[in-house]
C-alpha positions in Angstrom: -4.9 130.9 -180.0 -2.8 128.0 -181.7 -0.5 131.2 -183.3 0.7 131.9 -179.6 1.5 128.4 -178.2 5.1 127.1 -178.1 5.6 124.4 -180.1 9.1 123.3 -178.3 9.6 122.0 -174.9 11.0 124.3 -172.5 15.1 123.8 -171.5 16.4 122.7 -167.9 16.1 125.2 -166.0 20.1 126.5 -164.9 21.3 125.3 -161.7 24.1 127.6 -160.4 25.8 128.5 -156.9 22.7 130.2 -156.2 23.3 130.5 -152.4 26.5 132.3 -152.6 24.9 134.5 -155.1 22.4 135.8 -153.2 24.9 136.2 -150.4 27.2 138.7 -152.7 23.8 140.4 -153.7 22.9 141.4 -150.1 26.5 142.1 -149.1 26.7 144.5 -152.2 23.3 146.4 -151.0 24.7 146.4 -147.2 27.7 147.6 -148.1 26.1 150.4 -150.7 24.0 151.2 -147.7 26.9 151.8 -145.5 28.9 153.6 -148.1 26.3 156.5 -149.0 25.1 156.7 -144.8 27.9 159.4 -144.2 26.5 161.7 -147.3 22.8 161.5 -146.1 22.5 164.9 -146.0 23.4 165.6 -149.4 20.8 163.1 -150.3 18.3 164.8 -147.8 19.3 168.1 -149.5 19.2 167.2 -153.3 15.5 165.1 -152.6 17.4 161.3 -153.5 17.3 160.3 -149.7 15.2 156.8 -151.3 18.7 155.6 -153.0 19.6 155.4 -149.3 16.6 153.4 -148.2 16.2 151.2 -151.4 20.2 150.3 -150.7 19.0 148.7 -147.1 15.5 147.2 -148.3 17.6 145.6 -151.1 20.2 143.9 -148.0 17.0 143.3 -145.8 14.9 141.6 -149.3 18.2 139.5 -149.8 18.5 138.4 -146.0 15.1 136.7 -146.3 16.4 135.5 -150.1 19.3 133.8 -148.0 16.8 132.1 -146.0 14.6 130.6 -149.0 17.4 129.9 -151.2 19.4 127.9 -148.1 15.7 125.9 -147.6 15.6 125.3 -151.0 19.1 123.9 -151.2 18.5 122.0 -148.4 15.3 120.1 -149.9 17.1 119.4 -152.9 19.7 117.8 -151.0 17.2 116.0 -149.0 15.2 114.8 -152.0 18.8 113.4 -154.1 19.6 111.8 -150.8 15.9 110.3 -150.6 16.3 108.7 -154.1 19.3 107.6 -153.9 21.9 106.5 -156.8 19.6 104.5 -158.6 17.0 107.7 -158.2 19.7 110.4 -159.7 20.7 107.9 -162.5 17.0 107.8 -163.5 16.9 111.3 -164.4 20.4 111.3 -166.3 19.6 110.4 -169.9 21.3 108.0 -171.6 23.7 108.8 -174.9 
């Protein structure tokens, strides 16, 4: 079992703009949704009438992404605030 443990810490994980990322993802699925509505019946005919549907599950999954992700934004802004400067200069390591 000692073959298959990692024998490194795990990195950071990346903090991004990860609100108005999951924002573009859902408008990209909404607006996928709209674009292939008018040529449902080719769909319909040709059996692919789930790339319709899977276009508006993706917008409604990424609605309720919006939701956690703003939450979660929101608690890590509430937690920095919480700590205060002499909390965020304890994490920062020193050079």
């Amino acid at each position: 079992m000692t073959k298959w443990t990692p024998t490194h810490e795990a990195p950071e994980p990346l903090e991004g703009p990860v609100v108005p990322t999951i924002v573009g993802g859902t408008i990209l699925w909404f607006v996928l949704f709209l674009v292939q509505l008018p040529f449902y019946g080719w769909f319909d005919d040709h059996g692919h009438t789930w790339w319709v549907w899977t276009c508006l599950a993706g917008a409604g999954l990424g609605l309720i992404g919006i939701w956690y992700v703003r939450g979660r934004d929101a608690a890590i802004k509430r937690d920095a605030a919480a700590q205060g400067p002499r909390g965020a200069q304890a994490d920062r390591p020193t050079a």
